[in-house]
N, C-alpha and C positions, 0 to 999 in steps of 0.2 A: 639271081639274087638281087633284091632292092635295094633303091641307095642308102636306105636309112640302115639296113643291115651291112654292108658292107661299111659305111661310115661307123659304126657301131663296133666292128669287129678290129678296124684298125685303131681306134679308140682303146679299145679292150687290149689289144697286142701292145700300147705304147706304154697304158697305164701299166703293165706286168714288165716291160723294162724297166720301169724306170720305179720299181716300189714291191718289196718282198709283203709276201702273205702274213709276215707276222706282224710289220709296221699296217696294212691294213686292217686287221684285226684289232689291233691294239686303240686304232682312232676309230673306230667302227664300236669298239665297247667303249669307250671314253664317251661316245655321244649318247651311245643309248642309256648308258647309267649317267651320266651329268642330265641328259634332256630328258630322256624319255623316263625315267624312273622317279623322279621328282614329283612329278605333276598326281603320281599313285600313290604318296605317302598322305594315312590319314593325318594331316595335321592342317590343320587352319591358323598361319600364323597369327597371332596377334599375342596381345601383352596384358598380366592382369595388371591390377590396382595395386600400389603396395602401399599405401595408405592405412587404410585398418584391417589390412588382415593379419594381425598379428605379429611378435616379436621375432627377427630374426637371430637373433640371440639365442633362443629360446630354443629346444629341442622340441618343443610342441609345435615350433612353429608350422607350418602346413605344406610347404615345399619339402620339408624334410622326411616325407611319410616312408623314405626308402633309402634314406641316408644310414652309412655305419662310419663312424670317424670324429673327428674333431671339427665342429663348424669352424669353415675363415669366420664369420662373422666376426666371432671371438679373437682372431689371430692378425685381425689388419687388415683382412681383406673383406669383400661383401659378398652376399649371396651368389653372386654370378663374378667376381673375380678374385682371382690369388691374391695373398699380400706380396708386398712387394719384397724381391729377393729370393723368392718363386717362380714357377714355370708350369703350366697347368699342365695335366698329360694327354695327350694324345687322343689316347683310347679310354674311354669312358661307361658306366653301365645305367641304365634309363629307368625311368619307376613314371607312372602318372597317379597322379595326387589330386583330389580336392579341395579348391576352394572354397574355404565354408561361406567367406565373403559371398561372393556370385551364384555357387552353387554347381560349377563348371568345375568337370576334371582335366587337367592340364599334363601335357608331355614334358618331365622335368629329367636335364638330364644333369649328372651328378661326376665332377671333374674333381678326379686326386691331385693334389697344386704337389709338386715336390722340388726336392733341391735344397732345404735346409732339414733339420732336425723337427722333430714331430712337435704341434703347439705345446699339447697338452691339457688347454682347457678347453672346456665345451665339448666335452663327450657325448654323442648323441649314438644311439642305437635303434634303430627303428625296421624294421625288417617287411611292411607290407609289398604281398608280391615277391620277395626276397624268392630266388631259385636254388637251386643246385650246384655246384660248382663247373660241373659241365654243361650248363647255361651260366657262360659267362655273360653275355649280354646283358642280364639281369641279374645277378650274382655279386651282392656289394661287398663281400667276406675276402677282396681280394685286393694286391697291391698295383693299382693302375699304373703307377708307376714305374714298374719292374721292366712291363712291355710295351713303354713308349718309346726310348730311346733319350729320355731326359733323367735327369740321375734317380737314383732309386730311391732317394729318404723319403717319406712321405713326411707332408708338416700337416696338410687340412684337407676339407672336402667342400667343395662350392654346389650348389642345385640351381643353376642355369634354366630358366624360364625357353622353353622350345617352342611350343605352341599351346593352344585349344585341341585338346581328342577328337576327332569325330566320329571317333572308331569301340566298336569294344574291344 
């Protein structure tokens, strides 16, 4: 047997004392989905213009192409955060939208804020892309809320700028 084989093997014999199969597996997936899965998702970060592309107010506004709920715009908070007194959820479902501005379709994802009482104003409904209910991932007909582990009231809904598409 070679040195580098038997140094190898007593290497092998001390890492299994000293570290069960399931702690190895568990940092072994931790690196490939932190490291290695990242670099495979189509998104090209970067950030549009929010300048004149329209009102976020406004249910027409163009982030909104996959929104069902009450805009924060409306409720105290912006596009991309709760109002205050709120707690985004967790778990969220994703739509991509076009920019009429650029002309770019964008990865928008869409965060239920809860922990007080529902806004009220600024109803928006927009269903492009909208799925099934067993495609949640894509499925806005549902209470994000319920399966994050942050209270259940729903008050709004925010459209978080993720990236540029590069994918169809």
């Amino acid at each position: 047997m070679s040195g580098f084989d038997k140094w190898m093997e007593s290497f092998s014999r001390r890492l299994a004392q000293r570290s069960s199969r399931r702690s190895f597996l568990a940092t072994a997936g931790a690196v490939l989905i932190g490291v290695g899965a990242a670099p495979l998702l189509p998104v090209a970060r970067a950030h549009a213009s929010t300048g004149k592309d329209g009102d976020p107010t406004s249910c027409d506004y163009w982030r909104y192409c996959a929104i069902d709920g009450f805009l924060c715009t409306c409720c105290g908070g912006t596009t991309s955060s709760c109002p205050p007194g709120t707690v985004a959820s967790s778990v969220t479902w994703v739509g991509t939208c076009r920019n009429p501005t650029d002309g770019k379709d964008y990865i928008i994802s869409y965060n239920d804020c809860c922990g007080r009482s529902g806004c009220g104003r600024c109803t928006c409904q927009r269903d492009e892309g909208d799925r099934p209910l067993y495609r949640t991932d894509a499925a806005n007909d549902i209470n994000w809320c319920a399966g994050s582990g942050a209270d259940i009231v729903y008050n709004c809904s925010t459209a978080v700028l993720m990236g540029v598409s590069t994918g169809e």
